[in-house]
C-alpha positions in Angstrom: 34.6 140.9 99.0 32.6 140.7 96.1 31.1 144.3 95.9 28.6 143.9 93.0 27.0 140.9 94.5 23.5 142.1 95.9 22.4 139.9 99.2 18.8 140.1 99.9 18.0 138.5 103.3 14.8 137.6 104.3 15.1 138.8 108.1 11.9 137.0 109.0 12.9 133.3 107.8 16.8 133.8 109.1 15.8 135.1 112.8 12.9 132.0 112.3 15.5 129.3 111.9 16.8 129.7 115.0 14.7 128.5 117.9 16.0 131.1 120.2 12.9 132.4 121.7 13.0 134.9 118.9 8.4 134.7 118.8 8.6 136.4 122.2 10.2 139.9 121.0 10.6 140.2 117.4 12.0 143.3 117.0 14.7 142.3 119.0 15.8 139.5 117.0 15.1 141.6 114.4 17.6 144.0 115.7 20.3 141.6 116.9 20.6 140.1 113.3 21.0 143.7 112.2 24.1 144.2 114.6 25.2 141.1 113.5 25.5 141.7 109.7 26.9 145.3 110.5 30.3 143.7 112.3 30.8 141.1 109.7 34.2 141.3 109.6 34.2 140.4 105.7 31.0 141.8 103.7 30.0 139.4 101.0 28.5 142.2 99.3 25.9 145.0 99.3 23.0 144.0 101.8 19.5 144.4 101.6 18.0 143.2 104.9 13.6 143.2 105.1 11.7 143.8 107.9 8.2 143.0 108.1 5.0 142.7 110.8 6.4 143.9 114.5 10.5 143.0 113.5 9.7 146.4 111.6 10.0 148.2 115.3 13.8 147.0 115.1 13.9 150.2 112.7 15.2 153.3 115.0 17.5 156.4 114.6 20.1 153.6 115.8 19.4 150.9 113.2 22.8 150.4 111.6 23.0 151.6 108.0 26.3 151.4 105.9 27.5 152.1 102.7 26.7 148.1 102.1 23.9 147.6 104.3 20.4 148.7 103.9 16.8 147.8 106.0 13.9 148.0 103.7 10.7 147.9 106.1 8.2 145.8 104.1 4.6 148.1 103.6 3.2 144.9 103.6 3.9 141.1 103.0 7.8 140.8 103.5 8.2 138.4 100.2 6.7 140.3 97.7 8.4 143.2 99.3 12.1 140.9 98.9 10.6 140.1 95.6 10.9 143.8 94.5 14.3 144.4 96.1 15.4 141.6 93.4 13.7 143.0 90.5 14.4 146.5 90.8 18.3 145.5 91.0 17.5 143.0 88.4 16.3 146.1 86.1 18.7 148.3 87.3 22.2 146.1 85.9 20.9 142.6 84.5 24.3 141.1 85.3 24.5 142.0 88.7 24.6 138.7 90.9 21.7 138.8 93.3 21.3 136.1 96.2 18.4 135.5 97.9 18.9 134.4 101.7 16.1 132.4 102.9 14.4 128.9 103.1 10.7 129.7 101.7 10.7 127.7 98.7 7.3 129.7 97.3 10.0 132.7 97.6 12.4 131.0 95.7 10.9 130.2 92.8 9.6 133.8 92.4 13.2 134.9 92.5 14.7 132.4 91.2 12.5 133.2 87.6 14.1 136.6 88.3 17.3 135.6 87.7 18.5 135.8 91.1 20.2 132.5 93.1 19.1 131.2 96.6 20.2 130.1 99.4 19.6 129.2 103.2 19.7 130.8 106.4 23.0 128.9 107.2 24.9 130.8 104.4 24.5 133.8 106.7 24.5 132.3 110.1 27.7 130.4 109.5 29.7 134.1 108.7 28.8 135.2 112.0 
């Protein structure tokens, strides 16, 4: 487990890859991808999941929090919000490895010319 690695997941485009029937309750998916990511068995790293539009009603006393996950509940578009994640922890230790999870290529340049690295839904998806 590699600790210092940051992992920004864009809950939006992950829960969207999945034609599931996820549209009809989106806080629910929202939530199940939560559970999921708090019984990896093996963390990657610290985790940033971000919650935007109704997935934000996933976020209840019971939303699971750990000392290497977090749920940031976007005030307004989810990408710019991920966007900040990254540079914040960009600012905060330069040489900190920060991955992006998501598909949105407009999202991936933006931090990409962070410094951060990208990748798709199926990098998560495939540890549960």
């Amino acid at each position: 487990m590699d600790r210092t690695q940051l992992i920004v997941v864009d809950a939006a485009n992950v829960v969207g890859s999945k034609p599931d029937g996820w549209w009809r309750d989106r806080a629910g998916a929202a939530r199940r991808l939560l559970l999921q990511i708090s019984t990896l068995t093996e963390q990657p790293g610290d985790i940033v999941v971000v919650l935007e539009g109704a997935a934000k009603a996933a976020i209840t006393s019971e939303t699971p929090e750990t000392d290497v996950l977090r749920v940031v509940s976007a005030d307004g578009n989810g990408d710019d919000a991920i966007v900040e994640v990254v540079a914040t922890a960009r600012k905060a230790d330069d040489r900190r490895a920060v991955l992006v999870i998501t598909a949105d290529r407009g999202l991936r340049a933006r931090v990409e010319a962070l410094g951060a690295t990208t990748a798709g839904p199926r990098w998560l998806l495939d540890r549960f």
